[in-house]
Every structure is written in structure tokens, then in C-alpha cells.
C-alpha positions, 0 to 999 in steps of 0.5 A: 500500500502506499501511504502518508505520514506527514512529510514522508509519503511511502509508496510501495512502488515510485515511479520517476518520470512521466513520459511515455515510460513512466506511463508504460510502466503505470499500465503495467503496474496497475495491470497487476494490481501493484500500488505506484506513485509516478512523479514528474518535474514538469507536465506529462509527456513535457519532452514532446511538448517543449524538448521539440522543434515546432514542425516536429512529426513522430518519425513512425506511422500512427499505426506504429508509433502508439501503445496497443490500447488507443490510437491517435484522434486526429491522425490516420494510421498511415500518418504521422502525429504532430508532437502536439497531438503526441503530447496530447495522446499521452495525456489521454492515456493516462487518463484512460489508465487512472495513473497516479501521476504527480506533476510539478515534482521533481526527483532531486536525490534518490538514495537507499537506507540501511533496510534495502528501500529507498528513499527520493528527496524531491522539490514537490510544492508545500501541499506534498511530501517532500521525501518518498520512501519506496521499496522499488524504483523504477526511473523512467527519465528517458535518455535525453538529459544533457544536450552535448554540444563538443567543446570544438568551436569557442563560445567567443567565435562569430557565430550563433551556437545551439542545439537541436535541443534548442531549435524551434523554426528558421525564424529563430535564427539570425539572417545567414547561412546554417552549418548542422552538425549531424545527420540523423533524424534530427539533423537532416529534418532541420537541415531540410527545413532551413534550407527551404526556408531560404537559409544557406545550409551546410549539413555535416554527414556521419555514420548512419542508417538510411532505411526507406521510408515505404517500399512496395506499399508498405512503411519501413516499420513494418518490414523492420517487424516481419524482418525480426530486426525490431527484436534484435538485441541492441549491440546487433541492431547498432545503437550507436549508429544514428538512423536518418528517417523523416516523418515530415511532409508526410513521410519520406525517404532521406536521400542526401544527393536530393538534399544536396541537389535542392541546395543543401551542401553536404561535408564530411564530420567536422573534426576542428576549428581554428582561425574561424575555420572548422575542419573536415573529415575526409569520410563523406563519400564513405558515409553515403556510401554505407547509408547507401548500402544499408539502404540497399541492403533493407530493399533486397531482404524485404524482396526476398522475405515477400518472395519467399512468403508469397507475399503479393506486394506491387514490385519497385525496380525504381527504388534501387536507383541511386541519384547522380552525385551532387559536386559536394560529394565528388569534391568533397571540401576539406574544410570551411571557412564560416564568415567566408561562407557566410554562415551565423549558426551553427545547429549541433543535432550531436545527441544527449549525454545521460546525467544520473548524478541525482542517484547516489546509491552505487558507484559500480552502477554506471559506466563510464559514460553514465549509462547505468548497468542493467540487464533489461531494466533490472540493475543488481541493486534490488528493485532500483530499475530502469526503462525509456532508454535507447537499446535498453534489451533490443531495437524497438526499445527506443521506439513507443511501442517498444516502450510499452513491451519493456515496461511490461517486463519490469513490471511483471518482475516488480509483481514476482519480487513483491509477491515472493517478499510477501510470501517470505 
């Protein structure tokens, strides 16, 4: 049971966070009937809401990227949400599920006593406890803490530095060009929205996955499924490796020579800066070259798993042509000199950095990188747990619906260790 004693409120089972993995894993509590409590700092599902540009769409079909028992209102299953409508999706959710969600609390320190329960100390406003003792824990913060923008080009440089974290519409930024470092999804769709707006563009291209958005009438979701690439474990799946996808105008597939030949221009990774030039990695072909292949690669198994189920899908001989090659990529520059150019901003899309600096229970339970040691959410510290984060067992993990199935997991586990403490 959960219970208050004046500033002390104890819960059997608290919950931090109250994005879709904490409301995931209220499901799923409640489903076996285990008393919880989820607190979050600021409004539900706030990360869609204020994290986001503002012509953010869900990278993945309606259909795709929900949770089982509700669907989009005011999206058809072949679209894809505005993060509005996202927010909003949750919302309803948790509403439908009666989760016992407290916003406006913020988890400032999560400790354990000496009787194996722990013990978070939040911000909560006078009318709530200030410090929650629970037996489990479940942190469901989500990966996206600390925007990394890398220490290369000094604060005083002559150009306006933020991150995707930041960027909200073209208007935003100052008159000039636009240099986006990194291309992943969030970096190739701000790159593509700059550029049309009337920005000069520069898009710095990594390492990364370029699946097709359809292919033969079907969204790369769903072959990603019938493929068994979802449920791969994650050091598999290549988590690391970023993945340029777009849901944007109505979906489509990322073609780096159709950005470049609309005006985008393509370099390699920026590797430094000096004398208000930054330089550049000589791997750009490489790096299309691999998206290319990756891309290739997803058509030629979705034909073979069609062929090879009868499956009667109208054919695309078309989608195995690769573009010509814009200037940008035959002759590569190796580096860019920003005033010259006429570029005032610089958009690092480089990624977060996980900050779990607020857990003071166990040294040995991060890595070096922060990333905490688990095995499916479940760490070795009894009932201290975690869900929402990018390769947590396997692909889908990053994505809602994966969410979902993660959350379920723990939750089946929290059940067993409550009903075995009873039992003893």
C-alpha cells in the first residue's frame, strides 16, 4: 500500500518520470494490481511538448508509433502525429489508465537506507511530501538529459551556437547561412527545413542508417517487424549508429544527393576549428556510401522475405536507383571557412549525454559514460530499475511501442519480487 505520514509519503512502488515510460510502466503496474506513485518535474509527456522543434512529426506511422490500447484522434494510421497531438495522446492515456501521476515534482536525490528501500528527496510544492520512501524504483527519465554540444568551436567565435535541443523554426535564427552538425533524424529534418526556408545550409554527414521510408506499399516499420530486426538485441541492431528517417511532409525517404541537389551542401564530420575555420573529415563519400548500402541492403531482404512468403506486394525496380552525385560529394571540401561562407549558426543535432548524478546509491552502477548497468531494466541493486532508454534489451526499445513491451517486463518482475517478499 502506499501511504502518508506527514512529510514522508511511502509508496510501495515510485515511479520517476512521466513520459511515455513512466506511463508504460503505470499500465503495467496497475495491470497487476501493484500500488505506484509516478512523479514528474514538469507536465506529462513535457519532452514532446517543449524538448521539440515546432514542425516536429513522430518519425513512425500512427499505426506504429502508439501503445496497443488507443490510437491517435486526429491522425490516420498511415500518418504521422504532430508532437502536439503526441503530447496530447499521452495525456489521454493516462487518463484512460487512472495513473497516479504527480506533476510539478521533481526527483532531486534518490538514495537507499540501511533496510534495502529507498528513499527520493524531491522539490514537490508545500501541499506534498517532500521525501518518498519506496521499496522499488523504477526511473523512467528517458535518455535525453544533457544536450552535448563538443567543446570544438569557442563560445567567443562569430557565430550563433545551439542545439537541436534548442531549435524551434528558421525564424529563430539570425539572417545567414546554417552549418548542422549531424545527420540523423534530427539533423537532416532541420537541415531540410532551413534550407527551404531560404537559409544557406551546410549539413555535416556521419555514420548512419538510411532505411526507406515505404517500399512496395508498405512503411519501413513494418518490414523492420516481419524482418525480426525490431527484436534484435541492441549491440546487433547498432545503437550507436544514428538512423536518418523523416516523418515530415508526410513521410519520406532521406536521400542526401536530393538534399544536396535542392541546395543543401553536404561535408564530411567536422573534426576542428581554428582561425574561424572548422575542419573536415575526409569520410563523406564513405558515409553515403554505407547509408547507401544499408539502404540497399533493407530493399533486397524485404524482396526476398515477400518472395519467399508469397507475399503479393506491387514490385519497385525504381527504388534501387541511386541519384547522380551532387559536386559536394565528388569534391568533397576539406574544410570551411564560416564568415567566408557566410554562415551565423551553427545547429549541433550531436545527441544527449545521460546525467544520473541525482542517484547516489552505487558507484559500480554506471559506466563510464553514465549509462547505468542493467540487464533489461533490472540493475543488481534490488528493485532500483530502469526503462525509456535507447537499446535498453533490443531495437524497438527506443521506439513507443517498444516502450510499452519493456515496461511490461519490469513490471511483471516488480509483481514476482513483491509477491515472493510477501510470501517470505
Amino acid at each position: 500500500m502506499n501511504s502518508d505520514t506527514g512529510d514522508i509519503l511511502a509508496v510501495e512502488t515510485l515511479v520517476i518520470g512521466g513520459g511515455q515510460a513512466g506511463i508504460a510502466t503505470s499500465e503495467h503496474l496497475g495491470r497487476h494490481g501493484c500500488p505506484h506513485l509516478v512523479v514528474e518535474r514538469a507536465r506529462i509527456a513535457e519532452r514532446w511538448r517543449s524538448g521539440r522543434w515546432d514542425s516536429l512529426v513522430a518519425n513512425g506511422p500512427a499505426w506504429h508509433d502508439r501503445f496497443p490500447n488507443q490510437t491517435f484522434d486526429q491522425t490516420a494510421p498511415d500518418a504521422f502525429a504532430p508532437k502536439e497531438e503526441v503530447a496530447a495522446y499521452f495525456e489521454r492515456y493516462a487518463a484512460m489508465i487512472d495513473a497516479p501521476i504527480r506533476t510539478g515534482v521533481a526527483v532531486r536525490r534518490l538514495s537507499r537506507r540501511a533496510d534495502g528501500q529507498f528513499m527520493a528527496e524531491t522539490d514537490g510544492d508545500a501541499a506534498f511530501a517532500r521525501t518518498i520512501v519506496a521499496k522499488n524504483v523504477v526511473v523512467a527519465t528517458g535518455p535525453f538529459h544533457h544536450p552535448v554540444i563538443p567543446p570544438m568551436i569557442p563560445a567567443h567565435a562569430d557565430v550563433t551556437q545551439i542545439h537541436s535541443a534548442d531549435y524551434k523554426n528558421p525564424a529563430q535564427l539570425p539572417a545567414g547561412g546554417v552549418l548542422v552538425i549531424g545527420a540523423g533524424s534530427s539533423g537532416v529534418q532541420i537541415a531540410d527545413e532551413l534550407n527551404r526556408s531560404g537559409h544557406p545550409t551546410w549539413l555535416a554527414v556521419g555514420p548512419h542508417h538510411r532505411p526507406p521510408r515505404r517500399y512496395r506499399g508498405r512503411d519501413f516499420a513494418w518490414w523492420l517487424d516481419v524482418l525480426g530486426k525490431w527484436d534484435e538485441p541492441a549491440s546487433v541492431a547498432g545503437q550507436h549508429v544514428t538512423i536518418a528517417v523523416s516523418g515530415a511532409r508526410g513521410g519520406h525517404t532521406v536521400d542526401f544527393r536530393e538534399l544536396a541537389h535542392a541546395g543543401v551542401t553536404l561535408i564530411g564530420p567536422v573534426s576542428g576549428y581554428a582561425d574561424g575555420k572548422v575542419q573536415i573529415a575526409p569520410d563523406l563519400a564513405a558515409n553515403i556510401a554505407a547509408g547507401d548500402a544499408n539502404y540497399l541492403t533493407t530493399l533486397q531482404e524485404s524482396d526476398a522475405y515477400a518472395q519467399r512468403e508469397g507475399i503479393d506486394l506491387p514490385e519497385e525496380p525504381d527504388a534501387y536507383t541511386i541519384g547522380p552525385d551532387p559536386d559536394c560529394l565528388t569534391h568533397p571540401l576539406a574544410e570551411l571557412d564560416l564568415r567566408a561562407a557566410g554562415i551565423t549558426t551553427v545547429v549541433w543535432a550531436t545527441g544527449y549525454a545521460f546525467d544520473f548524478s541525482w542517484i547516489d546509491i552505487d558507484a559500480d552502477l554506471f559506466d563510464a559514460h553514465g549509462s547505468p548497468h542493467h540487464v533489461r531494466g533490472v540493475t543488481a541493486v534490488p528493485g532500483l530499475h530502469f526503462v525509456g532508454l535507447p537499446g535498453l534489451w533490443r531495437r524497438a526499445s527506443a521506439f513507443i511501442w517498444g516502450v510499452w513491451h519493456d515496461a511490461a517486463y519490469l513490471a511483471d518482475h516488480i509483481a514476482a519480487r513483491m509477491a515472493a517478499r510477501d510470501a517470505a
